[in-house]
Backbone as a chain_set.jsonl record, in Angstrom:
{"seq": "XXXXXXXXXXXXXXXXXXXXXXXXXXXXXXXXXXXXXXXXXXXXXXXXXXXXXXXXXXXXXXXXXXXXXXXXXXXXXXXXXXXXXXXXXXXXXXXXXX", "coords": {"N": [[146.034, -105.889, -14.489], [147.133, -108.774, -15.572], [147.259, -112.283, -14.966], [149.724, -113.432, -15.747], [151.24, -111.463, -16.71], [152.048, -110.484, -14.613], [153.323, -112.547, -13.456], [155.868, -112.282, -15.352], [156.989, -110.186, -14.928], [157.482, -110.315, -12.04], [159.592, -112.774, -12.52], [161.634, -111.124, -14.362], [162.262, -109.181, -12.398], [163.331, -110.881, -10.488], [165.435, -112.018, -12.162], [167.128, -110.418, -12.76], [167.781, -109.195, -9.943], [169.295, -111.388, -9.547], [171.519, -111.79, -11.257], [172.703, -109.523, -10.75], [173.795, -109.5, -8.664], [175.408, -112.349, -8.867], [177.228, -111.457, -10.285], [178.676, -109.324, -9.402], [179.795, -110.652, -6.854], [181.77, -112.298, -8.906], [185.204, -113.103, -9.317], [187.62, -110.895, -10.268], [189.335, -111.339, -12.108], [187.832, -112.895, -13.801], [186.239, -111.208, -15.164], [186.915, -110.858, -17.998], [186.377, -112.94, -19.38], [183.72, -113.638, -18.86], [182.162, -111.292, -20.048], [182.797, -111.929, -22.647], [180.918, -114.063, -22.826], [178.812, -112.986, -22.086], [178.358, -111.015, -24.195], [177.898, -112.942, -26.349], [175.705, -114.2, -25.812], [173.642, -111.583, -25.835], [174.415, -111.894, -28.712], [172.287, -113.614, -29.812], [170.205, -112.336, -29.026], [170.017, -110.673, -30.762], [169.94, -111.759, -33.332], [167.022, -113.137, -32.518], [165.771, -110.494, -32.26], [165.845, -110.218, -35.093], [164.348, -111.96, -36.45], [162.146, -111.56, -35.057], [161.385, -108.844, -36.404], [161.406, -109.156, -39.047], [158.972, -110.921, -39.526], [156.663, -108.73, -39.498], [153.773, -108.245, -38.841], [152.533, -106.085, -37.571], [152.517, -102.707, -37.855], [153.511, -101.815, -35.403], [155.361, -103.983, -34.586], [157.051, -104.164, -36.353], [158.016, -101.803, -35.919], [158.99, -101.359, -32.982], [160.684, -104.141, -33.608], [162.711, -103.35, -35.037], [163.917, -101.081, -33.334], [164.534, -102.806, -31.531], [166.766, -104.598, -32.327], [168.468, -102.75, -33.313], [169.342, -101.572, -30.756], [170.423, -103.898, -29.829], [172.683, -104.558, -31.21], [174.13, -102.448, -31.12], [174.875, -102.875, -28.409], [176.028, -105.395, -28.685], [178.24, -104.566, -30.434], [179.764, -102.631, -28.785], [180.438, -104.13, -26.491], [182.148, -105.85, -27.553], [183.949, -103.932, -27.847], [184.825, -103.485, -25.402], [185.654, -105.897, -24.289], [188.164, -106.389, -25.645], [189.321, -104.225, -24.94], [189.541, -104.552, -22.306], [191.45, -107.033, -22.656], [193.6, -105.796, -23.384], [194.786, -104.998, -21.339], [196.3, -107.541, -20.296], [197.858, -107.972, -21.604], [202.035, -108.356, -21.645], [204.23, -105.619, -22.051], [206.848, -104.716, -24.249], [210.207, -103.735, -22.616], [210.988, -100.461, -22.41], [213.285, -99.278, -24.223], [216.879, -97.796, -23.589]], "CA": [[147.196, -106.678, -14.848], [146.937, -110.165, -15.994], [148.398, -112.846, -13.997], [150.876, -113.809, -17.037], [152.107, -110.375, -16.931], [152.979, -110.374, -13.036], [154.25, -113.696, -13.436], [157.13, -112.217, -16.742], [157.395, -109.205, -14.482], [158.523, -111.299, -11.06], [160.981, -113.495, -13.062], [162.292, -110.135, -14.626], [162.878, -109.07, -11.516], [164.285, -112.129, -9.891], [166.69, -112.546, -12.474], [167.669, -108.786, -12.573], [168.62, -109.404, -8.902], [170.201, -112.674, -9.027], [172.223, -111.598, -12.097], [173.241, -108.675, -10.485], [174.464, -110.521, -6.913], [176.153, -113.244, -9.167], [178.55, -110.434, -10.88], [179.001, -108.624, -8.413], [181.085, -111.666, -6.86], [182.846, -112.863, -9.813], [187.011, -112.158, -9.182], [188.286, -109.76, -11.743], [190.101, -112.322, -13.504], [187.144, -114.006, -14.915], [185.509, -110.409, -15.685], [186.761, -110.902, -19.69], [185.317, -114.205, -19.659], [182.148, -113.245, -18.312], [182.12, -110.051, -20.903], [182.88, -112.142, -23.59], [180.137, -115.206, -22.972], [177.453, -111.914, -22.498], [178.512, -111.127, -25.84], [177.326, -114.294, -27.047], [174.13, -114.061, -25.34], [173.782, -110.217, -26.924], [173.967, -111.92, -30.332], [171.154, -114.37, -29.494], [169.277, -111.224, -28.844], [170.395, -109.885, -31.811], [168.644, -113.01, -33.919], [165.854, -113.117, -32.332], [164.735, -109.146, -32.547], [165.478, -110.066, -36.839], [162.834, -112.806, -36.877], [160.53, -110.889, -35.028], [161.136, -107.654, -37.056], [160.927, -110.129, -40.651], [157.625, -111.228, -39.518], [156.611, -107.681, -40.179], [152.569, -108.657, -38.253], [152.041, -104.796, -37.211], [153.674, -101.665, -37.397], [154.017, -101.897, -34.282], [155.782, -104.871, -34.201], [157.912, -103.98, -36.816], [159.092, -100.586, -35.36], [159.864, -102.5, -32.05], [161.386, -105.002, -34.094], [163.577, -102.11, -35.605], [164.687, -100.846, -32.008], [165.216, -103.967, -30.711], [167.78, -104.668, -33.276], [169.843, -101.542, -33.234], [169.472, -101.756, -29.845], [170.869, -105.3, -29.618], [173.612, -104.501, -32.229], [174.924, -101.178, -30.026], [175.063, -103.897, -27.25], [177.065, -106.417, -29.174], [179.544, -103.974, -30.904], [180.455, -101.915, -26.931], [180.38, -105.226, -25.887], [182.919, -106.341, -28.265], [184.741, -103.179, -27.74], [185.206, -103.337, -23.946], [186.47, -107.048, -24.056], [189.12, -106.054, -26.623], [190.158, -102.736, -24.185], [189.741, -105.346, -21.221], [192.406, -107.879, -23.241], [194.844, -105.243, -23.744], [195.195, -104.926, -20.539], [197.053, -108.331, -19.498], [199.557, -107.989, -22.591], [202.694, -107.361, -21.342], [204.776, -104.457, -22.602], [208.145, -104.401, -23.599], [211.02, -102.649, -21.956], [211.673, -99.327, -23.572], [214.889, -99.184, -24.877], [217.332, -96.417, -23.214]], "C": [[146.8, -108.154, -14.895], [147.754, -110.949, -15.232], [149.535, -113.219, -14.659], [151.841, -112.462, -16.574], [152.896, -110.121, -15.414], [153.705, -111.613, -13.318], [155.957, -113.257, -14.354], [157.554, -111.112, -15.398], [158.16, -109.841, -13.019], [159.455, -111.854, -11.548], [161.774, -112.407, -13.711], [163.312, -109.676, -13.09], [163.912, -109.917, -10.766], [165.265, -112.545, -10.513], [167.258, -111.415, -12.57], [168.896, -108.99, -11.122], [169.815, -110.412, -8.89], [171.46, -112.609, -9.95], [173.27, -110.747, -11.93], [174.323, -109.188, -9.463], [175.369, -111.452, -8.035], [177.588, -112.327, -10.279], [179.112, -110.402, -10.153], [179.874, -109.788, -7.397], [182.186, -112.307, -7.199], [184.014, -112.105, -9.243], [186.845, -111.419, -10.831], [188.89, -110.226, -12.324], [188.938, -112.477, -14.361], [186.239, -112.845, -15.281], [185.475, -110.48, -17.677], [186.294, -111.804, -19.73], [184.135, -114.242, -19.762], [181.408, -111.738, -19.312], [181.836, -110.888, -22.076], [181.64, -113.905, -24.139], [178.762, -113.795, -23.068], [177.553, -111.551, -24.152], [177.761, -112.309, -26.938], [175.954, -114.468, -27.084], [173.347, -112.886, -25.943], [173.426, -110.728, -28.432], [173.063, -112.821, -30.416], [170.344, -113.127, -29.661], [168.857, -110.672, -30.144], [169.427, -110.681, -33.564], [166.928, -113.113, -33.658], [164.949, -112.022, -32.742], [164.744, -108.821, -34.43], [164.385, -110.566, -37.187], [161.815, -112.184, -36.241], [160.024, -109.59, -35.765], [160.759, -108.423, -38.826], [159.6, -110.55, -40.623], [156.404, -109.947, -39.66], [154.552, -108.323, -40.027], [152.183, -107.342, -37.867], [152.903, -103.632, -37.214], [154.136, -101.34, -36.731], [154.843, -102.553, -34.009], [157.361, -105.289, -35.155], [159.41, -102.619, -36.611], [159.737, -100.556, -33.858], [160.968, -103.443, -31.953], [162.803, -104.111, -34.447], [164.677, -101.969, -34.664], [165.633, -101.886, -31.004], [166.344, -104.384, -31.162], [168.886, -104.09, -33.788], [170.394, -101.512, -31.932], [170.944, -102.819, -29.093], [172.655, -105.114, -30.266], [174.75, -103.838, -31.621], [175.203, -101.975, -29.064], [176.576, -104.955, -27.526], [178.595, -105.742, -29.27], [180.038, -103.497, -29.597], [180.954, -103.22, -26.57], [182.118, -105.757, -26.004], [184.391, -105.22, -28.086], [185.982, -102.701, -26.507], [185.969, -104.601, -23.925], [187.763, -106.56, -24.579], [190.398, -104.951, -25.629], [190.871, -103.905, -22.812], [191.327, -106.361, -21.633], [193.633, -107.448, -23.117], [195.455, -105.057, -22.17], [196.302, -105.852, -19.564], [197.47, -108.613, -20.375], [201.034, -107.477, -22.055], [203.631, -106.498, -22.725], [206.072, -104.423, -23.014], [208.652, -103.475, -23.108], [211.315, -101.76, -22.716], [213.365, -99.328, -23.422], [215.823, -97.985, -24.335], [218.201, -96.087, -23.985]], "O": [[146.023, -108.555, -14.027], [148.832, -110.527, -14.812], [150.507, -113.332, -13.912], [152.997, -112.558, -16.16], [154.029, -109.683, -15.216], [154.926, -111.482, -13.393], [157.008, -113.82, -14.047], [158.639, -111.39, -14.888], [159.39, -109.816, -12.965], [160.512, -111.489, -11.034], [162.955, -112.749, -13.659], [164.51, -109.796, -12.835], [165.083, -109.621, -10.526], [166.072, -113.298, -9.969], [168.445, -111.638, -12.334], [170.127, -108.97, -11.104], [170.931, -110.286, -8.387], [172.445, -113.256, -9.594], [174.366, -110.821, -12.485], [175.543, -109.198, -9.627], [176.499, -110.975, -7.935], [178.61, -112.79, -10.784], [180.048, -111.166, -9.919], [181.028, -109.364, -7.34], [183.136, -112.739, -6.546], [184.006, -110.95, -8.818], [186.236, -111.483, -11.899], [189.223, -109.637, -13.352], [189.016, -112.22, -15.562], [185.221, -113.285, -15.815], [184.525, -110.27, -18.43], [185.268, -111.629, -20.386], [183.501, -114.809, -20.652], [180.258, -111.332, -19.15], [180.743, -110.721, -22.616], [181.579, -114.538, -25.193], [177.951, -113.724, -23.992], [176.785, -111.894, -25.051], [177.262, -112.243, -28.061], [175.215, -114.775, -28.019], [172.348, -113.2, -26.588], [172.555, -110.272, -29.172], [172.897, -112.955, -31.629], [169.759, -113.069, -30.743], [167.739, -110.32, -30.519], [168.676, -110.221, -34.424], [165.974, -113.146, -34.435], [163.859, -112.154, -33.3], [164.17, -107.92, -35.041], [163.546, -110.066, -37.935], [160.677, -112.189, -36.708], [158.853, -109.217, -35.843], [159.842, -108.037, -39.551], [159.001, -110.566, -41.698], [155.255, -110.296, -39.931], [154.044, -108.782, -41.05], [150.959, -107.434, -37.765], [153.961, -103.624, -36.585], [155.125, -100.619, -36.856], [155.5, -102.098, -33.072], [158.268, -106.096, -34.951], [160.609, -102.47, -36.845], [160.742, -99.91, -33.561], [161.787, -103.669, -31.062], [163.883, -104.446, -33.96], [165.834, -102.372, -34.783], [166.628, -101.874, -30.281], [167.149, -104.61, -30.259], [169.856, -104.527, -34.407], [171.61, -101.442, -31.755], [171.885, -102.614, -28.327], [173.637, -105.571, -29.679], [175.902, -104.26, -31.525], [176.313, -101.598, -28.687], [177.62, -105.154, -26.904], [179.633, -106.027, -28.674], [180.999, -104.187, -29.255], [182.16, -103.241, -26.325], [182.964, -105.965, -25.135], [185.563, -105.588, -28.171], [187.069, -102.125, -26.473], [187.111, -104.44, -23.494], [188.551, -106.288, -23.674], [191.627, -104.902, -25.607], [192.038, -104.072, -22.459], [192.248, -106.318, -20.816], [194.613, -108.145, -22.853], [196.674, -104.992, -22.013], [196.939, -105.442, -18.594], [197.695, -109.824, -20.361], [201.234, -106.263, -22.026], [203.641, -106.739, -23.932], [206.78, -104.039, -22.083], [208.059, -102.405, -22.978], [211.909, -102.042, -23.757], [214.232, -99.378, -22.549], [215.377, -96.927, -24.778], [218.734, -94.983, -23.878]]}, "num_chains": 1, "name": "protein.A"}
């Protein structure tokens, strides 16, 4: 292992954890907020795995590129799907009519 590669692999980790712990606190109010800024971050992702699949440097790097990108996409759209479910939830309702 290369020291580069322990080094990506510690900060993986360390933000895995710290990402996790800093949810895992948020109140449940600010859960759509916090859904809907990941979302944002998701379509960053979503950019990035085009330019590296357009650069089209190995087949490898293109069928990575591929995954990463459907990947990213399936991320965005759930993403997008759960805020939306999450939303409906603090509409109120009217009174049914007797």
């Amino acid at each position: 292992m290369t020291p580069d590669l322990i080094t990506d692999l510690y900060v993986f980790v360390l933000a895995g954890f710290v990402g996790f712990e800093v949810v895992k606190r948020v109140s449940p109010l600010l859960h759509t907020p916090l859904m809907s800024l990941t979302n944002a971050i998701s379509a960053i992702a979503v950019v990035g795995s085009i330019a590296i699949t357009g650069e089209q440097r190995s087949t490898l790097s293109t069928v990575l590129g591929t995954i990463a990108v459907t990947a990213s996409v399936i991320n965005v759209v759930g993403g997008f799907l759960i805020t939306d479910r999450m939303l409906k939830m603090f509409k109120t309702r009217p009174p049914k009519a007797r």
